[in-house]
N, C-alpha and C positions, 0 to 999 in steps of 0.2 A: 504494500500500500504506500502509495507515495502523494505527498499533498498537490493542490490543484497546480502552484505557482512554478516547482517542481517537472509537473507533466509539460507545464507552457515554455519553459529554459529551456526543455529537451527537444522543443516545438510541435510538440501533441498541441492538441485543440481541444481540448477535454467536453465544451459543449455544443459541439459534431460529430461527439463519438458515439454512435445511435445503440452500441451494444451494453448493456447496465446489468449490476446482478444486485440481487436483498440485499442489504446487510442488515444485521440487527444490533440496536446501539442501544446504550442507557435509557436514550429519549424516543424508543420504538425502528421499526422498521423504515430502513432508509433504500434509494434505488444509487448504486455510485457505478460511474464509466469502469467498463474495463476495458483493458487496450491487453496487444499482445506486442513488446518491446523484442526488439530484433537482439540486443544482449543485455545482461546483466555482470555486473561484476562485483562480489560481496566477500570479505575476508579471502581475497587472493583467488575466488573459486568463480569459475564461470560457463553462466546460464545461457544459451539461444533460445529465441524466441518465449518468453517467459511470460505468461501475464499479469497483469499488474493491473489494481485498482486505486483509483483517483479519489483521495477523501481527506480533509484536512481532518486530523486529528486538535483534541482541545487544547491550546497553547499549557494550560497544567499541566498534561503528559508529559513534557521535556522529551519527546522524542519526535524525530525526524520524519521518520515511516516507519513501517512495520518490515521484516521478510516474513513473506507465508509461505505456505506448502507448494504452490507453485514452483516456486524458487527450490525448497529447502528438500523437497522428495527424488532430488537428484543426487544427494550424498546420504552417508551415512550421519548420523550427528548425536555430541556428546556435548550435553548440559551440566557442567559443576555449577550447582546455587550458590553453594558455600563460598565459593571462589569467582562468580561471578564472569564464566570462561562458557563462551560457544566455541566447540571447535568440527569443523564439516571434511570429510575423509571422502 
């Protein structure tokens, strides 16, 4: 998930892009663009054609966008909480 401003840098159109999926958020059920990005690149590891949804998350989050399973079902991947370490094989 990457925010609108984001999709527009990389020069998507975010509202031309006729294809939307549900999402469900705190404040109910929302429709946001998905687009399918011809690459991705995340902690050294890289995605073709990957799809990505367009959704500004709440400036509280402190986070930038999301990786989802889109992306993440390409590798193996190993969550330490404790230590605060994604690491994708």
């Amino acid at each position: 998930m990457i925010p609108w401003h984001v999709a527009e840098e990389l020069g998507y159109k975010p509202t031309r892009i006729k294809e939307s999926i549900a999402v469900h958020t705190a404040n109910g059920q929302i429709h946001v663009p998905i687009l399918s990005v011809e690459s991705m690149l995340v902690l050294g590891k890289h995605v073709k054609n990957c799809e990505v949804l367009i959704h500004d998350l709440p400036e509280t989050s402190r986070v930038d966008g999301l990786i989802g399973l889109s992306f993440l079902k390409n590798y193996k991947i190993m969550i330490d909480f404790q230590k605060g370490v994604l690491e994708l094989e």
